[in-house]
C-alpha positions in Angstrom: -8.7 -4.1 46.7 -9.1 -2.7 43.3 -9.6 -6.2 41.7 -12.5 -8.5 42.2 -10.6 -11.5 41.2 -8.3 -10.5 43.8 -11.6 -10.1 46.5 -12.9 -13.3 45.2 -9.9 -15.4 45.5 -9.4 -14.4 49.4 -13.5 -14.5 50.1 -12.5 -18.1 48.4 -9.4 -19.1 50.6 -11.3 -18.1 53.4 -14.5 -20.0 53.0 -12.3 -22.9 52.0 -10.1 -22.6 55.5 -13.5 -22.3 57.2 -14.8 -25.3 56.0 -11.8 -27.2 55.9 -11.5 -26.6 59.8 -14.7 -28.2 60.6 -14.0 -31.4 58.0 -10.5 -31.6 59.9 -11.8 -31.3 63.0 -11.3 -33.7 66.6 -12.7 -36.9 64.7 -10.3 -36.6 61.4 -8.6 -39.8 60.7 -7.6 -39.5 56.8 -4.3 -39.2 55.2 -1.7 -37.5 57.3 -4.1 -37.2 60.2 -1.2 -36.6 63.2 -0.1 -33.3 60.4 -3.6 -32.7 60.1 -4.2 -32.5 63.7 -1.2 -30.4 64.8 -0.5 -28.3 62.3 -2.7 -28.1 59.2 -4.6 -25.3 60.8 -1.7 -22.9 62.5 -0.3 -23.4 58.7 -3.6 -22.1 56.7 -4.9 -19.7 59.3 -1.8 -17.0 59.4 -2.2 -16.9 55.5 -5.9 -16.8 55.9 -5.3 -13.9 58.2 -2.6 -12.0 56.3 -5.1 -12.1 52.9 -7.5 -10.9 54.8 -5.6 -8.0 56.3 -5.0 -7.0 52.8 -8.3 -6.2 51.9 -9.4 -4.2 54.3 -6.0 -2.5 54.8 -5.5 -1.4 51.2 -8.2 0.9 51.6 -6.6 3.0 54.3 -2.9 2.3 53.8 -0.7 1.9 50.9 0.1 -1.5 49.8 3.8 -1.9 51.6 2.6 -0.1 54.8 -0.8 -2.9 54.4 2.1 -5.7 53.9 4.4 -5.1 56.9 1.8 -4.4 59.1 -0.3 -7.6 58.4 2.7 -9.6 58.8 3.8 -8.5 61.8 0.3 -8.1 63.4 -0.4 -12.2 61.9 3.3 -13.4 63.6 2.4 -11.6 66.2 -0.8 -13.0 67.4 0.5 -16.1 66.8 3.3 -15.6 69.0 1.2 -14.3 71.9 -1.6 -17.5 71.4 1.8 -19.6 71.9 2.9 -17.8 74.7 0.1 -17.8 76.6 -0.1 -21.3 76.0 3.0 -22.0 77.1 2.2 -19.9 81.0 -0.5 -22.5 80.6 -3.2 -19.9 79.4 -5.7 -21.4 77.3 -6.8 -19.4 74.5 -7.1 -20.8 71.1 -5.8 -23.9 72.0 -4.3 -25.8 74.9 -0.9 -27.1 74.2 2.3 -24.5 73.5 4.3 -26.5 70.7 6.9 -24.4 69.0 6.5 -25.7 66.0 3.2 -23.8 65.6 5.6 -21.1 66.0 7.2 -22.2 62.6 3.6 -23.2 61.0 2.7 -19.4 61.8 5.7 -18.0 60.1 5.1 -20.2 57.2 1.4 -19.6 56.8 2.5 -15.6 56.8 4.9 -16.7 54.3 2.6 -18.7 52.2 -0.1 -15.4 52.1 2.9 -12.9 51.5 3.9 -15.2 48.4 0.4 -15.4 47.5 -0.6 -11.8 47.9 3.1 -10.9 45.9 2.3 -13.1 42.4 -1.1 -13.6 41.8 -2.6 -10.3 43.7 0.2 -8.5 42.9 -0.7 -9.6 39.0 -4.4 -9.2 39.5 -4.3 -5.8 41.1 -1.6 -4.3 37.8 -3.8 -5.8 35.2 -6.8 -3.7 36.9 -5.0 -0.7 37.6 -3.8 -0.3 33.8 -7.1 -1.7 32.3 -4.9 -3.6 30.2 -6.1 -7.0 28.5 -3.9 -9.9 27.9 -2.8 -10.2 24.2 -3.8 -12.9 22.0 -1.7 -15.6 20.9 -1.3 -14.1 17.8 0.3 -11.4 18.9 -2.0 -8.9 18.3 -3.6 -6.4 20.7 -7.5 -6.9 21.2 -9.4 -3.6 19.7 
């Protein structure tokens, strides 16, 4: 990653996913606790994971090649936690739902759309050097 912002804000998501696990965790009964329960998780670890591929990946592989390949290696291990689950193999979990299938997709999703606008942004603005213009108009000196 050429962009500390862009570092920060995944070192960010991921301490925040972290946490977020252990506040959610068997004895959560808040708002939405049944969503919370089943899903919150295989929806914010997939993006976690994606994000994460990025920066490491960027170093070593262009920025499409670091794209696909996170996605398909985040779906992926998804798919094969579910499956096993499903031959009754327990790793990462217990139960084989397919909707976890869809939470996985959409956490990819989620981390693709995040790692498209404001990476994406993050990473031009430090490539070019280039400052944001103020609302005057005017180019800073």
């Amino acid at each position: 990653m050429k962009n500390r912002k862009s570092l920060y804000t995944i070192v960010a998501i991921s301490l925040f996913v972290g946490l977020l696990h252990f506040v959610t965790g068997p004895g959560y009964k808040g708002p939405f606790a049944g969503f919370v329960h089943n899903y919150l998780i295989d929806l914010l670890l997939p993006m976690n994971l994606y994000l994460l591929l990025q920066v490491g990946g960027r170093d070593f592989l262009s920025k499409k090649t670091t794209r696909i390949t996170a996605a398909i290696f985040t779906i992926g291990f998804g798919t094969l936690v579910e499956t096993l689950q499903y031959f009754n193999i327990h790793f990462l979990g217990n139960t084989y739902d397919p909707w976890d299938l869809v939470m996985y997709g959409s956490g990819t999703a989620a981390g693709i759309l995040i790692d498209l606008t404001l990476i994406e942004n993050w990473e031009k603005k430090a490539k070019s050097g280039s400052r944001v213009p103020s609302k005057h108009g005017s180019q800073p000196h």
